[in-house]
LUMKOLTI-158811 format. One record per residue (C-alpha): x, y, z. Coordinates in Angstrom, 3 decimals. Last residue first. Layout:
N
        X        Y        Z
        X        Y        Z
...
//
This chain:
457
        X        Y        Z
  -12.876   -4.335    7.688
  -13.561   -1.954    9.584
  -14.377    1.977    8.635
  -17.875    0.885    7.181
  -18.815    0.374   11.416
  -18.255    3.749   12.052
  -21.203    5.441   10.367
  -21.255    6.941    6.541
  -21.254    3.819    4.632
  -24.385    2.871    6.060
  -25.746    6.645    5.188
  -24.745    6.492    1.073
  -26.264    3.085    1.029
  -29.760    4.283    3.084
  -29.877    7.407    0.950
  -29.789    5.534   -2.297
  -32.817    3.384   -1.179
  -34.676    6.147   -0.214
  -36.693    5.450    2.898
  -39.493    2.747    3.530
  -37.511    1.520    6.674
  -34.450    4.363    6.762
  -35.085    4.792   10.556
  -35.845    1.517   11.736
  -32.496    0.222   10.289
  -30.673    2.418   12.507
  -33.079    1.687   15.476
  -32.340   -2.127   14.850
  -28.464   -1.547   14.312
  -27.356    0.616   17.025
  -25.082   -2.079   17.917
  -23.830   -1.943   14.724
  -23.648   -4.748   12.739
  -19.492   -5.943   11.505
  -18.715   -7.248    8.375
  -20.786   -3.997    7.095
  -21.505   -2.924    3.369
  -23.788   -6.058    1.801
  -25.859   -6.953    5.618
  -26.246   -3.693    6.278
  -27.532   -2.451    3.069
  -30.085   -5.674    2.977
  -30.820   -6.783   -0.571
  -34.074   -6.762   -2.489
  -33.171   -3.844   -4.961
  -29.540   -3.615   -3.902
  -28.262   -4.303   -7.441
  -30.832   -2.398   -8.987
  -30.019    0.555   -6.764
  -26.362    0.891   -7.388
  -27.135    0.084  -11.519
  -29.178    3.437  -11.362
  -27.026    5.063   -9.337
  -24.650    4.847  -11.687
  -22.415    7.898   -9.932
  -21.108   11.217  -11.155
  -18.268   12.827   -9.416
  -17.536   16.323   -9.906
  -15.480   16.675   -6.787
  -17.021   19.849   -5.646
  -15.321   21.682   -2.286
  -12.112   21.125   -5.102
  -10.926   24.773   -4.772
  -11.037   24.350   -0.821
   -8.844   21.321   -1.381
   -5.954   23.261   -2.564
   -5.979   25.869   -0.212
   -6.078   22.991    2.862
   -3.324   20.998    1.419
   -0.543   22.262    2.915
   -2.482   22.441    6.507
   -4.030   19.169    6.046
   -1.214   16.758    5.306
   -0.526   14.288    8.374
    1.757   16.719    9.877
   -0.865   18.860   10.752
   -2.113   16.704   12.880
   -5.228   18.465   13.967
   -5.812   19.289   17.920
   -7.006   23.350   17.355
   -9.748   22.065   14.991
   -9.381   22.305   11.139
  -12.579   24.052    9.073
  -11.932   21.868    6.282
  -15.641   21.088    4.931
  -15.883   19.592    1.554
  -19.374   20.147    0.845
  -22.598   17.883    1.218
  -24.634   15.764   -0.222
  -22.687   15.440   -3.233
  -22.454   11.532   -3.351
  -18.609   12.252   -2.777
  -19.254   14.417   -0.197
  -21.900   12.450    1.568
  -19.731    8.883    1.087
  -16.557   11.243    2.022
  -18.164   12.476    5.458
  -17.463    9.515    7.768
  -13.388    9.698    6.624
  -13.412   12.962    7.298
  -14.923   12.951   10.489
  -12.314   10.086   11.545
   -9.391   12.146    9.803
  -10.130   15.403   12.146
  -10.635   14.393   15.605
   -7.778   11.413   15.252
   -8.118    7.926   13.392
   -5.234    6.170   10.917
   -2.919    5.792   14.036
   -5.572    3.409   14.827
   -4.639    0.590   13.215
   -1.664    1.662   10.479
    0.758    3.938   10.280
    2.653    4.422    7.287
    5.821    3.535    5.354
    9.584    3.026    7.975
   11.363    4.873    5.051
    9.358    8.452    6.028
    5.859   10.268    5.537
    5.415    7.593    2.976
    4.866    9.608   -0.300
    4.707    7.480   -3.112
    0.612    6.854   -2.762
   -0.812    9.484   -0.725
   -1.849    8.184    3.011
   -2.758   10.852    5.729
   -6.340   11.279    5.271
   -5.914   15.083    4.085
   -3.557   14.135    0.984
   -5.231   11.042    0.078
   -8.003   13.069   -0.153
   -6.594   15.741   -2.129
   -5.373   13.319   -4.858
   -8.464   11.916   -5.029
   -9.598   15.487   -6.688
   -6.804   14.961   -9.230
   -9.418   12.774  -11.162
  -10.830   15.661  -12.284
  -14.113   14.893  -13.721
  -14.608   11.525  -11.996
  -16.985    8.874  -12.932
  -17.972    6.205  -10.623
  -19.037    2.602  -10.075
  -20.109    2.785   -5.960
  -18.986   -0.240   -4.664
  -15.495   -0.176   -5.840
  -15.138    3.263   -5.354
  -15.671    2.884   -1.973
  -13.215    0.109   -1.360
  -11.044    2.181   -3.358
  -10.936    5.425   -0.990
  -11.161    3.257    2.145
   -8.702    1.084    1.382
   -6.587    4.672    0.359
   -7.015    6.245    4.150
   -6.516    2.688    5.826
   -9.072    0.417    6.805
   -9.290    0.022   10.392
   -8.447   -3.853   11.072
  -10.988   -5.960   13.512
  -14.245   -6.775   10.845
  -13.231  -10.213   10.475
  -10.461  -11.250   13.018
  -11.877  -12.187   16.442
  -14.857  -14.295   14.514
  -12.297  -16.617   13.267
  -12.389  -16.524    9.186
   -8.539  -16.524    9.368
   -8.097  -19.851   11.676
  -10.002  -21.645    9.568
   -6.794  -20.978    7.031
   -7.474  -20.835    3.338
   -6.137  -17.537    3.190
   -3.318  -17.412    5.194
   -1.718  -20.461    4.065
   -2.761  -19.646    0.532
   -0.904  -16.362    1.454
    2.345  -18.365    1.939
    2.422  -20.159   -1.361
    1.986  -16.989   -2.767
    4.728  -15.229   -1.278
    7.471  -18.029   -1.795
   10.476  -17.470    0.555
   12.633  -20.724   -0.198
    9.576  -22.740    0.539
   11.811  -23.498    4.103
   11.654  -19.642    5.132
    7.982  -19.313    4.424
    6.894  -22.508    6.117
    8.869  -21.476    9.029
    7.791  -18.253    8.762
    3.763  -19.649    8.986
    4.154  -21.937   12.265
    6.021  -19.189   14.021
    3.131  -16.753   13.118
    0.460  -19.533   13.915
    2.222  -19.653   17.227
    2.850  -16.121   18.045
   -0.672  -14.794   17.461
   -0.042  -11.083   16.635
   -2.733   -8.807   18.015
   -2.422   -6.625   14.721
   -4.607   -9.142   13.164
   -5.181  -10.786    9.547
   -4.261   -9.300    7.020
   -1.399   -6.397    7.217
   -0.795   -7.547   11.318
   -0.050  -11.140    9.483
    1.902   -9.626    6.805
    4.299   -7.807    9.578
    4.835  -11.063   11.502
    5.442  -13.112    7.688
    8.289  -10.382    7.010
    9.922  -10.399   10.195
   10.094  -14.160   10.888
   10.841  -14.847    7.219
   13.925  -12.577    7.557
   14.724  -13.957   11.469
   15.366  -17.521    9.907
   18.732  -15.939    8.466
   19.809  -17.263    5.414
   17.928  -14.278    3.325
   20.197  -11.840    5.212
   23.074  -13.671    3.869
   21.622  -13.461    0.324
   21.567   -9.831    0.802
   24.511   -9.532    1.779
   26.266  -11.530   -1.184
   24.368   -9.278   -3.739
   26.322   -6.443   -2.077
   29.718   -7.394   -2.489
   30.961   -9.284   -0.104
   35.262  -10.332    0.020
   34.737  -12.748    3.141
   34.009  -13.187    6.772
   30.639  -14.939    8.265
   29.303  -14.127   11.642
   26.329  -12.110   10.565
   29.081  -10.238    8.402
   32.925   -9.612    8.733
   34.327   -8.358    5.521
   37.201   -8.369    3.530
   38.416   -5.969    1.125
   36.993   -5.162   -2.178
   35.623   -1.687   -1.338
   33.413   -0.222   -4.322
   33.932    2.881   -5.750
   36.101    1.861   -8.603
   33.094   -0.632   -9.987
   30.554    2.000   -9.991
   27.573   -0.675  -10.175
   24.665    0.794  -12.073
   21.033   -0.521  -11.992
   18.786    1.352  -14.849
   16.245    4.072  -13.653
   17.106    6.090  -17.077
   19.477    8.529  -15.514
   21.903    6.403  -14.153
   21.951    4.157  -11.416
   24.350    3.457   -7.925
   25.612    0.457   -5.739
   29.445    1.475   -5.558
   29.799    0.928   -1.683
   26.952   -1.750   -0.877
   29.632   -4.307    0.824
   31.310   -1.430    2.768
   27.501   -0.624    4.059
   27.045   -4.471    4.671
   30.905   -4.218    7.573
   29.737   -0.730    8.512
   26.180   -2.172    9.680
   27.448   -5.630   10.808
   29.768   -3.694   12.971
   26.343   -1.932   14.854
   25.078   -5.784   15.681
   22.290   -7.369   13.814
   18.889   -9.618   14.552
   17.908   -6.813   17.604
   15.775   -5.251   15.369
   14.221   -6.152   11.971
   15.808   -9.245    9.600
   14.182   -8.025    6.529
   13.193   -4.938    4.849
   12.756   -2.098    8.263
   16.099   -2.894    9.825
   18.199   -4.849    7.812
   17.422   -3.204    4.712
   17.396    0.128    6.449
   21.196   -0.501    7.881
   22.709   -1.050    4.665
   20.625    2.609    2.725
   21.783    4.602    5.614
   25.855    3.735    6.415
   27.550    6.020    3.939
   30.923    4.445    3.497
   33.639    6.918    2.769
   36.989    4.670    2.030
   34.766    3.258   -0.930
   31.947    5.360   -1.936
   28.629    5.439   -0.555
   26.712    8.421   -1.627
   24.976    7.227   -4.299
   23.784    5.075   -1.392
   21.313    7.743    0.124
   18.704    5.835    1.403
   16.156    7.672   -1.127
   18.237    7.410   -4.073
   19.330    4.085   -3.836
   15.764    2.777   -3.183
   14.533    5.127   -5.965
   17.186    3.778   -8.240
   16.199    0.227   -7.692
   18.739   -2.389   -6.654
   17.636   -2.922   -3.222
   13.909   -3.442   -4.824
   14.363   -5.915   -7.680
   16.877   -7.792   -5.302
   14.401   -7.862   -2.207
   11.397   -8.474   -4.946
   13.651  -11.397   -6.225
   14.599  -12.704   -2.919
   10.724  -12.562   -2.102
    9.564  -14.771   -4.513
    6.094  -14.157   -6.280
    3.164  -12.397   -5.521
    4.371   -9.038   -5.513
    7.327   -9.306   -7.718
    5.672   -7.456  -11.276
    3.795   -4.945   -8.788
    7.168   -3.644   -6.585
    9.217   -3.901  -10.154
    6.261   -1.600  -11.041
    6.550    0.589   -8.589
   10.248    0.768   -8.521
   10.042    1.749  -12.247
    7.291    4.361  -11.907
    9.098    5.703   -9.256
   12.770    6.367  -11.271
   11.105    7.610  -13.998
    8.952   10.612  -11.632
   12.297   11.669  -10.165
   11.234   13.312   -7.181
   11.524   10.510   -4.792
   10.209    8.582   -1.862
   10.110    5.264   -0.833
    8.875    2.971    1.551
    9.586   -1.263    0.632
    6.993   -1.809    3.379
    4.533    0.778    2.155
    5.092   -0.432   -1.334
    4.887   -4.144   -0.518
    1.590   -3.652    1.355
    0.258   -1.989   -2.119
    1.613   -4.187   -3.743
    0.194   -7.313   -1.952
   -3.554   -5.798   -2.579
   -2.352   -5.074   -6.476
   -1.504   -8.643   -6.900
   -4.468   -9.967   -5.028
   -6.982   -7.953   -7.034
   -5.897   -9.190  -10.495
   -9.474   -8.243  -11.489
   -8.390   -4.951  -11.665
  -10.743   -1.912  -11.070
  -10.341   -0.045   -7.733
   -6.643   -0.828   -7.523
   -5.186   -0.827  -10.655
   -7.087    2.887  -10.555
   -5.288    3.700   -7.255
   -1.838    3.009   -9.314
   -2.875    4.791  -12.294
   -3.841    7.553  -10.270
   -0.447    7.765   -8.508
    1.436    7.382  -11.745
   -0.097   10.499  -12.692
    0.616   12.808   -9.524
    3.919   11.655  -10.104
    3.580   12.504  -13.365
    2.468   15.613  -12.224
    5.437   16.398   -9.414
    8.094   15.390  -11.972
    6.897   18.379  -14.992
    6.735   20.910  -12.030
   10.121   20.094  -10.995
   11.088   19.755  -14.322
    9.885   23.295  -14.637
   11.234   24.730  -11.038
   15.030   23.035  -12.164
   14.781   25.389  -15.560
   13.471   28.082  -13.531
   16.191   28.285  -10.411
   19.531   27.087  -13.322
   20.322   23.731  -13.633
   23.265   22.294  -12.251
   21.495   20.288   -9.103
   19.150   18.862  -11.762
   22.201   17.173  -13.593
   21.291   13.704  -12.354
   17.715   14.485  -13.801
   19.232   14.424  -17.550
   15.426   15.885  -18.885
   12.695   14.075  -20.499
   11.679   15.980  -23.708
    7.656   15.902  -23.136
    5.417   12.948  -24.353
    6.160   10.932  -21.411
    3.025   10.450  -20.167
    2.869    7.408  -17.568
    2.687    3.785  -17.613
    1.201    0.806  -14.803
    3.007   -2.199  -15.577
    0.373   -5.310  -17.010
    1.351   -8.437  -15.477
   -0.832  -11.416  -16.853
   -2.704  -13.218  -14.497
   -1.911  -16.132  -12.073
   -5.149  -17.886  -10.414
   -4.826  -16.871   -6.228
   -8.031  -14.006   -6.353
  -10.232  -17.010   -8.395
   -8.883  -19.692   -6.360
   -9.997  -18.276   -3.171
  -13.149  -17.305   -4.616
  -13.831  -21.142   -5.040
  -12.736  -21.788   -1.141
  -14.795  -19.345    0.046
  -18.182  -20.859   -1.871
  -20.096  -19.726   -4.693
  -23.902  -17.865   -4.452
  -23.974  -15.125   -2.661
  -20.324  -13.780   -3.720
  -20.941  -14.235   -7.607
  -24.592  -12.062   -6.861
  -22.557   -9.288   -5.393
  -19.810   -9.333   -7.825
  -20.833   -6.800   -9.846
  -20.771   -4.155   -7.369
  -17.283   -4.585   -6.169
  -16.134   -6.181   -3.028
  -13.308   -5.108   -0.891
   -9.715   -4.070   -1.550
   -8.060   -7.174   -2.251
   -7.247   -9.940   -0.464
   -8.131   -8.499    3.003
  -11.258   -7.033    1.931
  -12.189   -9.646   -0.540
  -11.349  -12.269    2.106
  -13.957  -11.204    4.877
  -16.707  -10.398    1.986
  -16.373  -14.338    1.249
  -16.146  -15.357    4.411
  -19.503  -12.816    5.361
  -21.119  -14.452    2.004
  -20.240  -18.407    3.060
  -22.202  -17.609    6.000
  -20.141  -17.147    9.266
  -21.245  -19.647   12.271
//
């Protein structure tokens, strides 16, 4: 049977984004069920900010701007972007409101985006953050109504006698109902409904009221004048909604092997609570079912679960900050850029010859035992980020990170590496253990998070 301390490591990964170094002691001594309460208790919403000391520019008149006026806000975009990614990662790696920042960051890889306009992603971010644990109609709204949404899917573009199809047939396909739950005319008929959904400047909601088509529309079955806002409550009549959403949050924390009767059990719930996200993640969470032996230690963390995770264990200062930048860059996963509107990869998409090393080397780079080493071999994905990033990592082979090793090593004093850092023990364990017995304390941490095993969780 799982100790209260494995259950309680088990739902800090998948809650949050693992267990920090101050709450070792908290997680040996209280039970599941009191953590629980402590990752579900509502906290105050705090929206993650940016610099905007410098004259903000009209960014719907980019395209009129001459080559080095549009290269400058370019520039200006690309590093408070670079900004609001750090903030985001450091919500991450030191909230306490770890549940709200786990469920955004599945939100914003399901709700996929990806902009230049620096104003327009810190708002969808934080509408993302500020919905995350609440009611999924009003993240759906939030979201769909967002001028990086619109943006990105193209629905500036939809005017009426000109419908632009993209941004109507995404939220059917990848927000809510999924495949095979619409027909091609219920595309065109939601598309006419959307025609006039647009913003201005300053990431506010703008509906361009001679733009839109009035007429009537066939949709799902149901005929009348839509508008947008009718869609989307349509969509949120249909069953298959909570079936999509609660079958992609159970691969996000629980399994990827789907198990089709606890999923049906959990979307009905979901649909007939009126789509409340909390209420269904104490379903999850408090579940026997979730602290089953076949799904603790299962799920490959991804590229930026990794990167917190560690930095959650390890308290750390970073000179440059913009050095995590570069590894979210070269492990496939950097925060508001999806590779596409369908988000990332997960299981193991996450691992080929490259990544996996990568991934195994960070705790030695990081720790500065060893360089950054980007000597690519002939199979890389270069898709994934390496090639465009390779120049710029190669002037960061030193991340400048400084670590209390001190406070590291007093909190491990007379505790077990393995047992603290891995859900799962090697199978190697015994002669791994064998060889750091009487070792250096700090080596044994940095080398336990260096095998396989520290990629589960």
């Amino acid at each position: 049977m799982m100790s209260d301390f494995k259950k309680n490591m088990h739902l800090a990964n998948r809650a949050g984004f693992g267990m920090s170094l101050k709450q070792i002691p908290a997680f040996e001594q209280q039970s599941t069920a009191v953590l629980w309460k402590q990752y579900a208790q509502e906290h105050e919403f705090h929206p993650i900010s940016f610099n905007t000391e410098q004259t903000d520019v009209d960014y719907t008149a980019l395209s009129r701007l001459n080559a080095a006026d549009k290269k400058q806000v370019q520039q200006l975009n690309r590093k408070r972007n670079i900004e609001i990614n750090l903030n985001f990662l450091n919500e991450m790696v030191h909230s306490e409101d770890q549940l709200r920042e786990k469920m955004a960051f599945f939100w914003h890889g399901h709700f996929a985006s990806r902009v230049i306009n620096s104003n327009f992603s810190a708002h969808i971010l934080n509408e993302i953050r500020k919905n995350a644990l609440g009611n999924f109609r009003d993240l759906l709204f939030a979201v769909s109504k967002a001028p990086a949404m619109l943006n990105f899917l193209n629905n500036q573009q939809n005017k009426k006698g000109h419908p632009n199809e993209n941004f109507a047939r995404e939220v059917m396909e990848l927000f809510t109902m999924g495949r095979g739950n619409y027909t091609e005319s219920d595309v065109r008929e939601a598309a006419r409904a959307f025609t006039g959904w647009s913003y201005d400047k300053d990431a506010q909601f703008l509906e361009r009221k001679k733009f839109h088509d009035s007429g009537s529309k066939t949709f799902l079955g149901r005929t009348g004048n839509f508008d947008g806002n009718a869609i989307l409550d349509i969509i949120l009549e249909q069953p298959a909604t909570a079936r999509f959403i609660t079958d992609k949050l159970y691969r996000f924390l629980v399994n990827e092997q789907v198990d089709q009767k606890i999923v049906d059990t959990l979307s009905k719930d979901f649909f007939d609570s009126g789509y409340d996200i909390r209420r269904l993640l104490d379903r999850v969470f408090t579940a026997a079912w979730f602290y089953d032996s076949k799904n603790v230690g299962n799920k490959i963390k991804s590229p930026v679960e990794l990167m917190a995770g560690i930095m959650r264990m390890l308290p750390m200062e970073i000179a440059n900050p913009e050095n995590l930048i570069v590894y979210q860059k070269l492990l496939g996963q950097m925060l508001l850029y999806p590779p596409n509107v369908a988000g990332w990869p997960s299981g193991k998409a996450w691992i080929d010859s490259s990544t996996l090393l990568l991934r195994m080397q960070i705790p030695q780079i990081w720790t500065g035992l060893r360089p950054l080493d980007l000597d690519a071999q002939n199979d890389d994905d270069l898709d994934m980020g390496l090639k465009q990033s390779r120049a710029l990592a190669k002037a960061y082979k030193n991340p400048k990170i400084s670590i209390d090793w001190d406070g590291v090593e007093a909190a491990f004093a007379d505790r077990d590496p393995f047992e603290l850092l891995l859900l799962q023990q090697p199978s190697f364990g015994k002669t791994l253990r064998d060889s750091y017995a009487g070792g250096s304390r700090r080596r044994t941490i940095i080398e336990v998070m260096s095998i396989p095993e520290y990629q589960l969780c």
